[in-house]
ZAMARGU-4260 file (C-alpha; in steps of 0.2 Angstrom, whole numbers, plus 5000, padded with zeros to 4 digits):
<rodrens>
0) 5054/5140/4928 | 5070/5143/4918 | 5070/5160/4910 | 5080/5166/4895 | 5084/5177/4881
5) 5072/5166/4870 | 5056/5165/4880 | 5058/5181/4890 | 5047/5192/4880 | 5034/5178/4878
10) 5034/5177/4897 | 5035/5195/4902 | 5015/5199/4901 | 5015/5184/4912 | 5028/5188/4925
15) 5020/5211/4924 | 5004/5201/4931 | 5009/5190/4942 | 5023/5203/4953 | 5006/5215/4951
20) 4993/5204/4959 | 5005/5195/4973 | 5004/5201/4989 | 5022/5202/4991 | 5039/5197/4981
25) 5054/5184/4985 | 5072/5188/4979 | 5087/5179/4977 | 5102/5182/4966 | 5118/5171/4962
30) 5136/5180/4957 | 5151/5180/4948 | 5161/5185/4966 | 5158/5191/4983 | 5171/5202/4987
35) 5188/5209/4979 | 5199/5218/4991 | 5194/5222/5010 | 5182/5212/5018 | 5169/5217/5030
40) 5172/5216/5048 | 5160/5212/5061 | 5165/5231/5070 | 5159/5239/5055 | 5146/5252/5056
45) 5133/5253/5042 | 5140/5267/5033 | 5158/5257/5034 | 5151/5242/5029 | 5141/5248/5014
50) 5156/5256/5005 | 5166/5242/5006 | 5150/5232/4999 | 5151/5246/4985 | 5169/5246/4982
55) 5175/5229/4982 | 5159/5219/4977 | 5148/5229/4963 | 5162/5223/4948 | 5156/5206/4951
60) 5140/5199/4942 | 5121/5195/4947 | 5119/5180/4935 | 5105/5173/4941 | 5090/5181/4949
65) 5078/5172/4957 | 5057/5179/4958 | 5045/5172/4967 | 5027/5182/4967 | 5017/5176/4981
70) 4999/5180/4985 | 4986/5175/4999 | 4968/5165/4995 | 4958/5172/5012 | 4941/5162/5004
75) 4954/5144/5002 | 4965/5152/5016 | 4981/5147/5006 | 4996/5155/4999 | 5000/5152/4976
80) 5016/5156/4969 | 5022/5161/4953 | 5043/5154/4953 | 5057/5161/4942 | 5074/5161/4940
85) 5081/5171/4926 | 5099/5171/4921 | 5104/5188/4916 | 5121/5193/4907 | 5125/5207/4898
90) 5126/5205/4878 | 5125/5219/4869 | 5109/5217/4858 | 5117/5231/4847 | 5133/5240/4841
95) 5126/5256/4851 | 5124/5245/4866 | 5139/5245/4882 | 5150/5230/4881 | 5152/5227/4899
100) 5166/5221/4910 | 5166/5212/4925 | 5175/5202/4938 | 5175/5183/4944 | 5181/5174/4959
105) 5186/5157/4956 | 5181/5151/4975 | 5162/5156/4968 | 5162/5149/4950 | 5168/5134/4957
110) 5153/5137/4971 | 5140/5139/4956 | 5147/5126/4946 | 5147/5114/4959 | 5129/5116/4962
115) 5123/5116/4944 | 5126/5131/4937 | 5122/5132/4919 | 5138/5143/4912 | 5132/5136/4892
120) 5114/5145/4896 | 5121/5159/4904 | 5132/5165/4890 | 5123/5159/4875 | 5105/5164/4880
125) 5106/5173/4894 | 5095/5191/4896 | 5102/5205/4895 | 5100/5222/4903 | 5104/5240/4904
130) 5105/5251/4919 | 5091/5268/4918 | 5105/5281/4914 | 5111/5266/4900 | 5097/5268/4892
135) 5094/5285/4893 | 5111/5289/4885 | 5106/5275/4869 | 5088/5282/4867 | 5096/5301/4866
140) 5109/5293/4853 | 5095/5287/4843 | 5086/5301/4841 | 5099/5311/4838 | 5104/5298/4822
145) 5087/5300/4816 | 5085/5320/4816 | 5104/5316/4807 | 5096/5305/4794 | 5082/5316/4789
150) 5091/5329/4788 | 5101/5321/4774 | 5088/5314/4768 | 5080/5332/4764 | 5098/5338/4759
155) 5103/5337/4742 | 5118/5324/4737 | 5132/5335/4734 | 5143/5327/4719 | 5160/5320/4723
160) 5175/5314/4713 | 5167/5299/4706 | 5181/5284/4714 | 5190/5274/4701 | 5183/5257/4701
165) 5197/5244/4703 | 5198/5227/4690 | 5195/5214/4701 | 5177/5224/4708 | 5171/5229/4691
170) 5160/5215/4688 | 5152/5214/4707 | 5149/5232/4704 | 5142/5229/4688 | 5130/5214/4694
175) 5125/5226/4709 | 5119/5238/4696 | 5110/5227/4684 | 5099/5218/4698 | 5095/5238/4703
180) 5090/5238/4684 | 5077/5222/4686 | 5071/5229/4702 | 5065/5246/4695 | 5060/5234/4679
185) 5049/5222/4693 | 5032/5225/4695 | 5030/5213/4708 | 5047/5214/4718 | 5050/5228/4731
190) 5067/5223/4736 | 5083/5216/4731 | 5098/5209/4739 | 5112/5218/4728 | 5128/5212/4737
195) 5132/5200/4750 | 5146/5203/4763 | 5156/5218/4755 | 5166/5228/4765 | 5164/5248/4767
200) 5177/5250/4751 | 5162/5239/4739 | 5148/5245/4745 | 5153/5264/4745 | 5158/5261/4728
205) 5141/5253/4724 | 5131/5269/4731 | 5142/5276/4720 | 5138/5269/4703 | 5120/5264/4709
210) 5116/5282/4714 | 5123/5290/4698 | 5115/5281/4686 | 5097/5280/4695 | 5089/5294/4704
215) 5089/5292/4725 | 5068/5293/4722 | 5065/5279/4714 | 5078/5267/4722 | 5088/5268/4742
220) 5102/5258/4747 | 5104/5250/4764 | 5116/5239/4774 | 5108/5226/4782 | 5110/5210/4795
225) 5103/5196/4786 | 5103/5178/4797 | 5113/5164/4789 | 5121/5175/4776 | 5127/5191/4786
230) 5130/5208/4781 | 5124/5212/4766 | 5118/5229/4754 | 5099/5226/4750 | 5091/5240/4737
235) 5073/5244/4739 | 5062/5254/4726 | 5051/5268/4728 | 5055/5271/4747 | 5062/5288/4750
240) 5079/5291/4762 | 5065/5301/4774 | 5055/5284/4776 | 5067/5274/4777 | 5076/5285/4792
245) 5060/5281/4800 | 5060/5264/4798 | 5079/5263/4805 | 5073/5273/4819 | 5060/5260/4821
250) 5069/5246/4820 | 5083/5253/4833 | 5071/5257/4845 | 5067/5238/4843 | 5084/5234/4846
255) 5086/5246/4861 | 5071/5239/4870 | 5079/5220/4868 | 5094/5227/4876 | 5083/5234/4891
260) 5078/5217/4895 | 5079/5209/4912 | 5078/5228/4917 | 5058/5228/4912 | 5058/5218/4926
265) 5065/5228/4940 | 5053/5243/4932 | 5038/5235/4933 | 5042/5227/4951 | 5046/5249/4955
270) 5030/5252/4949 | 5020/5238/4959 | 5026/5244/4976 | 5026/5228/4984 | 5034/5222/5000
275) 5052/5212/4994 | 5057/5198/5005 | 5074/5189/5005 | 5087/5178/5014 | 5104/5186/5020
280) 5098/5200/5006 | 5110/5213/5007 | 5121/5209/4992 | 5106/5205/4982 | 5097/5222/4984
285) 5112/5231/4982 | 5118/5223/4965 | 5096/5223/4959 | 5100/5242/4959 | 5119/5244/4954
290) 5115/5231/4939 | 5098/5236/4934 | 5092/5252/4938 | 5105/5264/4946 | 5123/5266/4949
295) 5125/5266/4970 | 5127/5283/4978 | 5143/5285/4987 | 5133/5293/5003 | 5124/5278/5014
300) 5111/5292/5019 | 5107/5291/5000 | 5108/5272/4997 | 5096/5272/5011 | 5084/5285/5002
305) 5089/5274/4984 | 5082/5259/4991 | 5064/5263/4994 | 5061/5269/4978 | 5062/5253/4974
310) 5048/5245/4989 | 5043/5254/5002 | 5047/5239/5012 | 5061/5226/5014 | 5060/5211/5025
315) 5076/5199/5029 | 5071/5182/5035 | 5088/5180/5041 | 5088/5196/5051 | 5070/5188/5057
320) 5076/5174/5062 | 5092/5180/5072 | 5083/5190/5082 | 5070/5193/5097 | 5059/5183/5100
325) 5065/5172/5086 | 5079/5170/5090 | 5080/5154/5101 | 5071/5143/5089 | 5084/5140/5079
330) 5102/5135/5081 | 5107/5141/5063 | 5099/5152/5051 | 5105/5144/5037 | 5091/5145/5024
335) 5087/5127/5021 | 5091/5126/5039 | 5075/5137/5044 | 5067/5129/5031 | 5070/5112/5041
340) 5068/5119/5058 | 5050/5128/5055 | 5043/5113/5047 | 5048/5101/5063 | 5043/5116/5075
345) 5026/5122/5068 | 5010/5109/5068 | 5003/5120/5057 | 5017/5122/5042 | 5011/5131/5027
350) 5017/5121/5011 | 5014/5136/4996 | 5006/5128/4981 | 5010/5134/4961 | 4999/5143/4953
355) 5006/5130/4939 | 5017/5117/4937 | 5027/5126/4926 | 5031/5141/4937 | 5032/5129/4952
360) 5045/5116/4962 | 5045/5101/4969 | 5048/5098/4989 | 5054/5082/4984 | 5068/5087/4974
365) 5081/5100/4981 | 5088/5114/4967 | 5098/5123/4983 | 5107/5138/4974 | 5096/5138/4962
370) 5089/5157/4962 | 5071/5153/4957 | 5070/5139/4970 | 5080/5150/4983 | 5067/5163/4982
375) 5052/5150/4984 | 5060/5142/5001 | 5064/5160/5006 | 5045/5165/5003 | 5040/5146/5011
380) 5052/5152/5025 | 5045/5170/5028 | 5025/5164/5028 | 5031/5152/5041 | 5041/5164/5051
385) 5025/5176/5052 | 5015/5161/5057 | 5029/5156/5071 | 5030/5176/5076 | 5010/5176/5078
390) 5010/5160/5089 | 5023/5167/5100 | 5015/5184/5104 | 4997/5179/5105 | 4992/5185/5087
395) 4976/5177/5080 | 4976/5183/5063 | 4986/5181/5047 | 5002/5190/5049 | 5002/5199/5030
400) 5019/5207/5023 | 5009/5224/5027 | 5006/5220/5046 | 5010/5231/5057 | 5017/5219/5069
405) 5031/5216/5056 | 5036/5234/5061 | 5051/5230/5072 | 5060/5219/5056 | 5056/5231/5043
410) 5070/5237/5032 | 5084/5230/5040 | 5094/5221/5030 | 5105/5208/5038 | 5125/5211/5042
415) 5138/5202/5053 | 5138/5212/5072 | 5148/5208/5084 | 5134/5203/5098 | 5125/5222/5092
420) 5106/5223/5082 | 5115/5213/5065 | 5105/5226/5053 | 5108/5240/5041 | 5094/5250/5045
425) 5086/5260/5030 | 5072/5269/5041 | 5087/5282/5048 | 5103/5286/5054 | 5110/5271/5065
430) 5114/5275/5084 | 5131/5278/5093 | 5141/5260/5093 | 5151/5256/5108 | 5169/5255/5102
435) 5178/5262/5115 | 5184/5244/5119 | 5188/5241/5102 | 5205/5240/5097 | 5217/5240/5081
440) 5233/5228/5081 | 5247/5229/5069 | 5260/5214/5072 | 5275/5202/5064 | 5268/5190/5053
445) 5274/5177/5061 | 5265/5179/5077 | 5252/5169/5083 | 5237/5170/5092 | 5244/5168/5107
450) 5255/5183/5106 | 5240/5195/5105 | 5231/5188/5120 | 5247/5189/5131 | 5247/5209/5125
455) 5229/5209/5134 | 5234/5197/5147 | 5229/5211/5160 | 5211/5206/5155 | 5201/5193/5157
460) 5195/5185/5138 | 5197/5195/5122 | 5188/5191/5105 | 5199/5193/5090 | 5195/5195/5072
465) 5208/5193/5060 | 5209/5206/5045 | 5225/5198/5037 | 5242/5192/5042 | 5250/5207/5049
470) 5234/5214/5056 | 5218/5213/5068 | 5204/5218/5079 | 5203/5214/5096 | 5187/5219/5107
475) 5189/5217/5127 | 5176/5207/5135 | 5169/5221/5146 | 5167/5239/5138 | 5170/5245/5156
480) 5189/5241/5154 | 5192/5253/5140 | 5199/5267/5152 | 5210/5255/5161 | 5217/5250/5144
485) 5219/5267/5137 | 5228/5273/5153 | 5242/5259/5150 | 5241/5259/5130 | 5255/5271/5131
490) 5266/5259/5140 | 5262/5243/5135 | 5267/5253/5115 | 5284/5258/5122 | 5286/5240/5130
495) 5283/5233/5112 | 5290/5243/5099 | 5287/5229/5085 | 5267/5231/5088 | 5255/5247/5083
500) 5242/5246/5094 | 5227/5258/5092 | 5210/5263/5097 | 5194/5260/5085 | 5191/5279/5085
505) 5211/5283/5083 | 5212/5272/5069 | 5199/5278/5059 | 5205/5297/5063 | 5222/5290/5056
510) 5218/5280/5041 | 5204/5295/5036 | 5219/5309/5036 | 5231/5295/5027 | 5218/5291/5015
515) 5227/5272/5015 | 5215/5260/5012 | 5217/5243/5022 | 5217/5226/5012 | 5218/5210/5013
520) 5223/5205/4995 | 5242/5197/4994 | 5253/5191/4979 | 5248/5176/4970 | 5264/5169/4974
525) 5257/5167/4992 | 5241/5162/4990 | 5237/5144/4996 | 5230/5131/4985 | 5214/5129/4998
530) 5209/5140/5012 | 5212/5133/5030 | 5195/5126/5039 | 5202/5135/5053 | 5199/5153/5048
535) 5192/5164/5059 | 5183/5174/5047 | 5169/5164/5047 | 5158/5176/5055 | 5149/5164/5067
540) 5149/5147/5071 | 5132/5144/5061 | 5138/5155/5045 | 5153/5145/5040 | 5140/5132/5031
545) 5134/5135/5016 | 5120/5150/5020 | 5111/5155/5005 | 5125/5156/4992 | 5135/5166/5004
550) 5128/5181/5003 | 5141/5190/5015 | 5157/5194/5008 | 5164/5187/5024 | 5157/5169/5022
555) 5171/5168/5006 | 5186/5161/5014 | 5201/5171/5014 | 5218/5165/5006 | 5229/5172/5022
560) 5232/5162/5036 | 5216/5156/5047 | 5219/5158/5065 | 5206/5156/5081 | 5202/5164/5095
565) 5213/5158/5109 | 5204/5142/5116 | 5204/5148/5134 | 5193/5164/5127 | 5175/5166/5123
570) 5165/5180/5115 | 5156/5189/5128 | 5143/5203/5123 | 5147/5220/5122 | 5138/5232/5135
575) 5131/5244/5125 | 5123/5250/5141 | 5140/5255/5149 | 5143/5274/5152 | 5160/5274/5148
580) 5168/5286/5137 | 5179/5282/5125 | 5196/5288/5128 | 5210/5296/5115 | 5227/5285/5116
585) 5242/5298/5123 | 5246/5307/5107 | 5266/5306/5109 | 5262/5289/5110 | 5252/5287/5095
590) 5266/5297/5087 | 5278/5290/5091 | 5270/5272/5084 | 5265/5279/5069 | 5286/5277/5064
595) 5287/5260/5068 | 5292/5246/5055 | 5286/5229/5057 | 5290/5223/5045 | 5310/5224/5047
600) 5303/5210/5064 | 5316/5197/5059 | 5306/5178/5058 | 5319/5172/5069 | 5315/5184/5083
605) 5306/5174/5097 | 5288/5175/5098 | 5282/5189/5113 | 5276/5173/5124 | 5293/5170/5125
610) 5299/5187/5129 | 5285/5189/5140 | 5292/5172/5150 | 5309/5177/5150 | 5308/5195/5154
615) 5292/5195/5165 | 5300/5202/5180 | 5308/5215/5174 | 5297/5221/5160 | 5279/5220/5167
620) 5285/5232/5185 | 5277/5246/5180 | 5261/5237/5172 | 5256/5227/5190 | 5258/5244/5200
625) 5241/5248/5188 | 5236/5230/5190 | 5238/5223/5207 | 5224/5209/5206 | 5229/5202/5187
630) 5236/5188/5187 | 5254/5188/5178 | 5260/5173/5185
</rodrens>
């Protein structure tokens, strides 16, 4: 069910009791924009990855957010839902009330539109919604405009230099005044309209005139919003300025709760303390806080503290899915993919039925990208996945959202790892990664794959991640052949002068001390009219189809050149068993590399496989002393 600024509040006691008598709650949101400036790698650690989630993703927009509230029949043994998707956008509902900015990206408005996206309903009737420390700061305004207004109220007018009143106002003024006169006159009339659409010069001038012939205790004056006609002065008899402070107050706290809005929501889902399930939901929780509740902390330690005041549980079907014993059921874990997969693979597939039509969808006709129906094939997926997870370990009973042997996937939320647990864990600090085999290239821009691989050529196969044109990780296929490549990182910089090659931990000591931020954003004037279907930063094979509504800001496609991974290569898995400890790069080499300039790499200079082939003798003597068996030849 569609939900909007015009049925919201006639809806809302439904949607309080539904999210507090379901057993757990499905979310699912769709945005403005995934990313804006650098993009998450898969070497990331969870602290690393969650500020660049916070820095280059929370300008962007939730304008749809999908609900599904799903609770378990033990007596019919069946699961009822309660679906929908609510498009939110920030209107202010008042002149008190923020007028937001925010970002778009056209790669996902061309995403959202070609998949339906309502932008008319959005705009015109979408809900709005103010963050907690928003509203705080508007309730605090409005009291202190009351305690304001009643302190005039019981004040005294002081008298003024009367303004002359121009020609060509005379006779408004006058006809103001005279229906004053018939109100007071009325016996049956409480209230006039005295002037429509003045601006502050008339209407100051009729407070003026109507306040010194008639005493401010038999009539008040106010400006009003009236529909159809607009502003207007409306003049009310026997109300004092202390009651009618009051009733501004009143009406304003009105106007304040409207601009609270889709926020109601996230408060009473807080208060419910009910399990939340997603798809690929890192984004979504992220931006439910930063555009609802609370702006996010800059610590990780306290987003991870943040996030279960929200539920004491998170549970990612996507993290589920992609891991043990899961795991090899399924050759992608692409929502509607799981969806596919779980109902070929389990004879006993659970179908969940609406509660009502209304609030329901039809299996027969596919609203992918829709957030409401996203979150109903995400709770369809989840039941499913529990019932999968029981038959493989011998579980008898019905696997509930408060089971214990969901223990393992609780509160980790997925993200892209390189062959590593693909989690931000919110239960506690994450353990020691295994970088030591990681390394950080800086090259020409014209180099190509193959000039990066013949840099490693010692080693057998190297995977390769792209960060932009001039830049990349590479990670050796063993972690055991970090030392060898530390001890002759030294030479192979001196060898190529035109290359800064460092290692994970050097890098990040580097670019911490220089505070320089690494980016991938380039001029417009470079930017290709469609991104390449080669581009490596797809993260895995499975995630460069359409997953959720590509949730990961990695799943965008980047404008800079796509390149591969060298075809005789393959990604082997790191060994995070391996003892090896990770070795600091010579520091007069680092040094020295720190002062070289790439980009003064002329493009006509030959690529390095060339140099390599023509000086291969001479220049790789020293490097086949340290490596007798490679094979240079």
């Amino acid at each position: 069910m569609d939900v909007v600024n015009e049925n919201f509040y006639q809806l809302l006691p439904e949607i309080e009791l539904a999210i507090a008598e379901c057993d757990f709650i499905a979310i699912d949101g769709e945005f403005t924009g995934l990313h804006n400036g650098t993009m998450v790698s898969i070497f990331d650690t969870a602290a690393q990855y969650y500020q660049k989630l916070r820095s280059n993703c929370m300008d962007f927009l939730m304008v749809q957010f999908g609900l599904c509230a799903v609770k378990y029949n033990a007596e019919k043994k069946k699961y009822t839902y309660r679906a929908y998707n609510f498009y939110t956008f920030p209107k202010p509902m008042s002149r008190y009330a923020p007028d937001c900015r925010f970002l778009c990206q056209s790669s996902s408005m061309e995403f959202l539109s070609n998949n339906n996206f309502d932008f008319n309903k959005l705009f015109k009737h979408g809900i709005p919604f103010l963050t907690l420390p928003d509203e705080q700061v508007l309730q605090n305004e409005l009291l202190n405009r009351y305690k304001q207004n009643c302190l005039q109220a019981q004040t005294p007018s002081k008298v003024s230099e009367s303004i002359p009143i121009p020609d060509n106002h005379k006779a408004d003024i006058e006809t103001a005044c005279e229906k004053v006169k018939e109100l007071l006159e009325s016996e049956t009339s409480s209230e006039v309209i005295v002037a429509e659409k003045p601006n502050s010069f008339v209407r100051k001038l009729i407070y003026q005139e109507v306040y010194s012939r008639y005493s401010d205790s038999k009539v008040s004056l106010q400006s009003r919003i009236v529909e159809d006609i607009g502003s207007v002065m409306v003049a009310f008899k026997g109300r004092t300025k202390l009651l009618m402070a009051q009733e501004r107050m009143e009406r304003e706290q009105i106007e304040l709760e409207k601009a609270v809005g889709f926020s109601a929501v996230l408060k009473k889902i807080i208060a419910s303390n009910k399990p939340v399930v997603g798809h690929n939901m890192t984004l979504d929780v992220c931006h439910m806080i930063h555009q609802f509740c609370l702006p996010l902390p800059s610590s990780y330690s306290d987003f991870q503290a943040m996030v279960k005041t929200i539920s004491y549980r998170f549970l990612d079907t996507k993290y589920i899915s992609g891991t043990e014993p899961l795991k090899p059921f399924f050759g992608s874990t692409v929502l509607n993919d799981l969806k596919k997969s779980l109902s070929e693979q389990c004879q006993n597939y659970i179908d969940l039925e609406p509660e009502v039509p209304e609030v329901g969808y039809s299996e027969d006709v596919s609203k992918l990208h829709d957030a409401g129906f996203d979150a109903y094939l995400t709770s369809t997926v989840f039941v499913n996945l529990c019932n999968l997870y029981g038959k493989v370990k011998g579980i008898k009973e019905q696997i509930s959202t408060d089971s214990a042997y969901l223990k393992q996937f609780e509160n980790k939320l997925y993200m892209i790892r390189y062959n590593e647990d693909p989690c931000l864990n919110l239960n506690g600090p994450e353990p020691q990664l295994q970088r030591s085999h990681v390394y950080h290239i800086t090259f020409p821009a014209e180099w190509k794959t193959i000039d990066i691989t013949n840099i490693f050529s010692p080693f057998t196969n190297v995977f390769i991640k792209y960060i932009n044109d001039t830049s990349a990780w590479v990670a050796l296929r063993e972690a055991s052949q970090a030392k060898a490549m530390n001890k002759i990182l030294p030479k192979l910089q001196a060898l190529h002068k035109n290359i800064i090659l460092l290692p994970w931990s050097a890098y990040y000591k580097d670019t911490c001390t220089s505070n320089v931020p690494t980016t991938t954003k380039r001029k417009i004037s470079n930017c290709s009219s469609s991104p390449p279907k080669d581009n490596i930063d797809s993260p895995i094979a499975e995630d460069t189809s359409d997953d959720h509504d590509g949730h990961t800001p990695e799943k965008v496609p980047r404008i800079s050149k796509g390149r591969r991974v060298s075809k005789g290569g393959t990604i082997s898995p790191i060994l995070e068993g391996d003892e090896s400890s990770e070795l600091e790069a010579d520091s007069s080499a680092v040094s020295n590399i720190t002062d070289v300039d790439v980009k003064n790499h002329s493009i006509s200079t030959p690529s390095y496989a060339q140099t390599l082939k023509t000086k291969k003798d001479t220049d790789t003597a020293e490097l086949k002393t340290i490596f007798p068996v490679a094979s240079w030849d």
